[in-house]
N, C-alpha and C positions, 0 to 999 in steps of 0.2 A: 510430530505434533499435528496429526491431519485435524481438520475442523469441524462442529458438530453443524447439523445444517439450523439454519434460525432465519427466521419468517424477514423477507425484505431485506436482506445483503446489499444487494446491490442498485442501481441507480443514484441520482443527485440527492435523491429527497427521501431516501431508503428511512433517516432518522426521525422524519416527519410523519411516515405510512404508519396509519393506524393497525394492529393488527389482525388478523382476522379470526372468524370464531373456531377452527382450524387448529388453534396456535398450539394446542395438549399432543398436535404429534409431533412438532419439532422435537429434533434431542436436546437442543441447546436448552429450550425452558422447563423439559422434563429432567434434567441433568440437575438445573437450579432449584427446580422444586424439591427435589429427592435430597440433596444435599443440605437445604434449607430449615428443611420441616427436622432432618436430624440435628439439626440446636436447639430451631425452635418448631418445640408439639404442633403441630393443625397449621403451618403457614401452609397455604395451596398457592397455585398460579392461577388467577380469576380475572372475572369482570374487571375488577378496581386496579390490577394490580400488571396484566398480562401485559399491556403496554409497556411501562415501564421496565420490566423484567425483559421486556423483549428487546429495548432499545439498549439495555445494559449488555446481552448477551452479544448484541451486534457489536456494540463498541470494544466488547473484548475479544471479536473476530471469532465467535466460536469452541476458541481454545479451553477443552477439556478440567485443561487443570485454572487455569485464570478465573472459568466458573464458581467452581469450587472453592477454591480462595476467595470468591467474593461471596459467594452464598453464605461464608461461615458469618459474614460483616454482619449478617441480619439480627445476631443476636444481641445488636448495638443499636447498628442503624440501620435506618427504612433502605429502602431500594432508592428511592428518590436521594437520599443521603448518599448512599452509594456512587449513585451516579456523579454527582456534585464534585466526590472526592477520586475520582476516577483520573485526574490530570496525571497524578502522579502516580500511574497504577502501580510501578514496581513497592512504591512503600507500603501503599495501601495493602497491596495483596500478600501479604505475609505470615499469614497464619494458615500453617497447613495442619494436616495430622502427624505428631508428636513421633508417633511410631511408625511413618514411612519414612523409605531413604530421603537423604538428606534434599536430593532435586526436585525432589515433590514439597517441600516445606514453603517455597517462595517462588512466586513468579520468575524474577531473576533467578534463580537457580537452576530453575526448569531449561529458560532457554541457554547459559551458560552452559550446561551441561551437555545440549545439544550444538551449540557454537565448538565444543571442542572435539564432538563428535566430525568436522568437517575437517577436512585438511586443508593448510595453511591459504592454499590457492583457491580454495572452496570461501573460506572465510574473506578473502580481500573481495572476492566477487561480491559476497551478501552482502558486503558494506558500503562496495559500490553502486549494487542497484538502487543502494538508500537513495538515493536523488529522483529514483522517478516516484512521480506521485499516483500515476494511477495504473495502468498496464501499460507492456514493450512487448516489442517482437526479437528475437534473436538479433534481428541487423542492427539495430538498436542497441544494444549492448555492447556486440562486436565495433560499433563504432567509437562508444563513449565510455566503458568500462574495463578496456584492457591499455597495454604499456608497462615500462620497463623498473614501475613504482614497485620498491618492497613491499612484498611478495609480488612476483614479473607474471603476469596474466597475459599469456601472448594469443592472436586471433584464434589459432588453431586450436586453443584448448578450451576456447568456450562452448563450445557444443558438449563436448564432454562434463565439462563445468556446472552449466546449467543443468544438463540430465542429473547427473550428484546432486544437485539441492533439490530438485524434485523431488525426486525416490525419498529426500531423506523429510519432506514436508516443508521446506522454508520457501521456494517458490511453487506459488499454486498457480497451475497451467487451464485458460479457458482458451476455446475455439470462436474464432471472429469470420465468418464465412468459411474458407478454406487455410485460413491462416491460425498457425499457435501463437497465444499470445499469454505474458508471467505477470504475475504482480505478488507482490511482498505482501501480508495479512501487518495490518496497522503497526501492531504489538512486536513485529518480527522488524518491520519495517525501522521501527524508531528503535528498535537495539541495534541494526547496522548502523544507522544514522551515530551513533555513540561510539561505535567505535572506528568510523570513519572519522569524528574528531579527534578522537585520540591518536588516530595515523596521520593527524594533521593534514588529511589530504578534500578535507569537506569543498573549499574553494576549489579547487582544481577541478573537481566532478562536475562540482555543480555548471562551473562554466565550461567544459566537456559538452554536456547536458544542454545547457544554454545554447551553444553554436551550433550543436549537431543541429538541433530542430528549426534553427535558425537561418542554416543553410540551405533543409527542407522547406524553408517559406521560399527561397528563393529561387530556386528550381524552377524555369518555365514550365507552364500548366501544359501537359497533353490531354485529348480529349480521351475521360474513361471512362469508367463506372466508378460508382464509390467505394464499391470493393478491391478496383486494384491503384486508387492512389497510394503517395507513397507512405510506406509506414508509418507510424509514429503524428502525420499533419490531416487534419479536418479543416470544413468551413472556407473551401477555395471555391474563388467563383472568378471566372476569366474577365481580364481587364481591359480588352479589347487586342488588336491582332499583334500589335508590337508592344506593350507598355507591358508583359508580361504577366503576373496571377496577382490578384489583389487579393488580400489574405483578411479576413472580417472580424472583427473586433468584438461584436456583437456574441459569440458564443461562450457559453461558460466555462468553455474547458482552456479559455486563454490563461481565466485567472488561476484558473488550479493547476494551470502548468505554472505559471509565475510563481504560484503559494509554495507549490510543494520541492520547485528548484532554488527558493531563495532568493530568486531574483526578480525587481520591483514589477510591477504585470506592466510597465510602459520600457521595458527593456527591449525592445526592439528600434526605439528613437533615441537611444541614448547610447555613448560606448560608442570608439570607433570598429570594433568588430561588427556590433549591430547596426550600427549606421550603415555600414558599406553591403549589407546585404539589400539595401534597399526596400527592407520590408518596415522601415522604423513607421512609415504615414499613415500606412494602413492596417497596422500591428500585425501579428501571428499566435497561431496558435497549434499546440499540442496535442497529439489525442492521448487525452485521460480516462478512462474508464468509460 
């Protein structure tokens, strides 16, 4: 399920970026147009409308078929309506073509489909990366998402692990300097999230999740460049020669670590686990995207 490209992916405020005049070679909005105009006669992607279309295509990461399922909504509701009703995309998106296979008729189907294309040990993985909210490096994983939990994910076989969900499109791989770094597409992200609850194992990740990067607050600071601190922590500024790294509260990626691990964004002063790293005064933070 690789992803079509659409204007403004990525950054804090990607949902905000107006689009630009550009926007007719994206696939993503030419995908929706095409699909669209076949309900309904003469809908184009324009002036009035290209915005909109474009913050729809983003919110649905891309995906091919998610487009298309939503482009058929048009012959009900506006794009703006669309969006509105987008919380619950699996329901919403459920009108495919009649006469393709059965995985193409529903969002939920599509990726089900692909969910069982993975093997058991592939599948615990994607469920566990549910917990990060924006991208990870390999070490990161290996830290926080294996153990001897039904299906047993042992060190050794995440490397392998991870290469399998690539190949198969569920993590998509960006380059951070000289470093590989994964993240889960929203849509992909919130069906592991599902059936990490159903493994009954969402607590356990998440505070997995919670200590690893917590531990990385703690960490005396050495002196580096920004490219080789350590994975996963930003926003460190040394706190004089012995009182170790003061970790800054001020940047936004504290809170969208806290959002996207479940845990309150002042979780580093509370908890005897987070107390004792000593980072609870001057909070910490994660690097998300």
């Amino acid at each position: 399920m690789p992803a079509l490209s659409v204007p403004g992916t990525r950054g804090a405020d990607a949902d905000k970026s107006p689009v630009d005049r550009s926007a007719s070679r994206y696939e993503a909005l030419r995908l929706f147009e095409d699909r669209a105009a076949a309900v309904l006669p003469g809908f184009v992607v324009g002036r009035d409308n290209q915005d909109a279309v474009a913050l729809l295509c983003r919110r649905l990461d891309g995906l091919p078929l998610a487009i298309e399922l939503a482009a058929v909504q048009v012959r009900v509701l506006s794009v703006e309506q669309i969006l509105d009703r987008l919380q619950d995309r699996y329901r919403l998106l459920i009108r495919g073509s009649r006469v393709g296979p059965p995985r193409h008729q529903t969002l939920q189907a599509a990726i089900d489909w692909s969910y069982a294309l993975c093997s058991a040990t592939e599948q615990a993985l994607w469920a566990r990366c549910s917990v990060f909210a924006g991208d990870f490096d390999l070490e990161a994983v290996e830290s926080i998402c294996v153990g001897d939990d039904s299906p047993e994910v042992a060190v050794t076989d995440v490397l392998a692990l991870v290469t399998g969900l690539v190949e198969k499109s569920v993590l998509v791989r960006d380059m951070a300097g000289n470093s590989a770094r994964f993240r889960l597409l929203e849509t992909i992200r919130e069906y592991g999230r599902e059936r990490l609850l159903e493994a009954g194992q969402e607590d356990e990740f998440r505070q997995r999740h919670r200590d690893y990067y917590l531990r990385m607050a703690s960490r005396p600071m050495r002196v580096r460049s920004v490219r080789t601190r350590p994975s996963g922590v930003r926003a460190c500024v040394p706190n004089g020669p012995t009182s170790g790294p003061r970790w800054t509260s001020a940047s936004p990626n504290r809170a969208r670590l806290a959002q996207g691990c479940g845990w309150p964004a002042t979780c580093g002063s509370t908890g005897s686990r987070a107390g004792s790293s000593g980072t609870g005064a001057t909070g910490w933070t994660g690097h998300s995207r």
